[in-house]
C-alpha positions as CSV (number, residue, x, y, z in Angstrom):
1,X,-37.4,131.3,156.2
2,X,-38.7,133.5,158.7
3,X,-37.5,137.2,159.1
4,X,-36.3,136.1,162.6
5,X,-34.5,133.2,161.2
6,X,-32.8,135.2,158.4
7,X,-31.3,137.9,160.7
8,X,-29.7,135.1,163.0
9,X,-28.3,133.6,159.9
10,X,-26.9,137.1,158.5
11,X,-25.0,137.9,162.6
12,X,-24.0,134.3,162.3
13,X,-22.2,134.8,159.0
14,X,-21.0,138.3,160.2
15,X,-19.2,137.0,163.2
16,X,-17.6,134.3,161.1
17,X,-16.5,136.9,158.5
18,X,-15.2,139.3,161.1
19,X,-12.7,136.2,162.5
20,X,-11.4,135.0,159.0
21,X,-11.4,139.1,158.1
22,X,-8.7,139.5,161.4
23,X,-7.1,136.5,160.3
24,X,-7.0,137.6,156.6
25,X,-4.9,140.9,157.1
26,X,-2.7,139.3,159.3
27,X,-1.9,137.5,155.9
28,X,-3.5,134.4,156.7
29,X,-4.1,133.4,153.0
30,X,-6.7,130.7,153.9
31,X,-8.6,133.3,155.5
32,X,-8.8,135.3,152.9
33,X,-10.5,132.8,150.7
34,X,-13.0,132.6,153.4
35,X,-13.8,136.1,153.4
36,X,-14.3,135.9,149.6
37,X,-16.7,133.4,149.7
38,X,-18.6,134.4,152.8
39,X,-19.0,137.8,151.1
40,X,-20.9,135.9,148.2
41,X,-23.2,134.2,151.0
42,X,-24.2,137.3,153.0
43,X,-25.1,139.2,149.6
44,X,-27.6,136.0,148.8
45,X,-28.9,136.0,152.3
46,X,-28.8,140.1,152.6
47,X,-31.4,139.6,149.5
48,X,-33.4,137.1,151.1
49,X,-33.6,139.7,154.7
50,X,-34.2,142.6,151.9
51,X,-37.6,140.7,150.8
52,X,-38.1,139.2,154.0
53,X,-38.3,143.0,155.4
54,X,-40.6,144.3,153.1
55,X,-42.9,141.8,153.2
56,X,-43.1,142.1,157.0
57,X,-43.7,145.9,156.5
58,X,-46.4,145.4,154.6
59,X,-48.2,142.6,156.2
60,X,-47.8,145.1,159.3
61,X,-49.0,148.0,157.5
62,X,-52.1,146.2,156.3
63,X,-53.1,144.9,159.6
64,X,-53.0,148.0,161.8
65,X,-55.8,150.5,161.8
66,X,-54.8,153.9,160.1
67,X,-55.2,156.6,162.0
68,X,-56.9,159.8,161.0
69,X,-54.9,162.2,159.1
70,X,-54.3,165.3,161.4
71,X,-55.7,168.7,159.9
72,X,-53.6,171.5,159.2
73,X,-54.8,175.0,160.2
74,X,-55.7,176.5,157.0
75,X,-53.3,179.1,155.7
76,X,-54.5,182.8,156.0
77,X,-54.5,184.5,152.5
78,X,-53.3,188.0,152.3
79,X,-55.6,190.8,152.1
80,X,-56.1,192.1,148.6
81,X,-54.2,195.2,148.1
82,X,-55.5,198.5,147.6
83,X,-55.0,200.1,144.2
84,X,-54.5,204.0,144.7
């Protein structure tokens, strides 16, 4: 599944969740079981987006060009002191 795919799926199941979730307080006991088991789905498919994610980050990361690391001024040291 593509990372595209994934996040259509996860505000697919989100929108569903958040109608059963209304429906659920109102003491819709139905709903309620919805909500439990659509919990269970988006935690497998929040897993999948998870590895999805961090694959995408490094394919990215790997492909564009690094840029050069931008020098710091270097730090001025104190002058020795004087011993009396």
């Amino acid at each position: 599944m593509a990372l595209k795919d994934t996040v259509e799926h996860v505000r697919s199941l989100l929108i569903d969740l958040m109608k059963d979730l209304d429906k659920a307080t109102r003491g819709n006991k139905a709903a309620a079981q919805r909500v439990r088991t659509k919990t269970i789905k988006l935690e497998k498919v929040g897993k999948v987006y998870r590895k999805e994610s961090i694959a995408s980050e490094k394919k990215e990361k790997g492909s564009k060009a690094k840029k050069p690391a931008a020098k710091k001024p270097a730090a001025k040291k104190p002058a020795p002191k004087k011993k009396k």
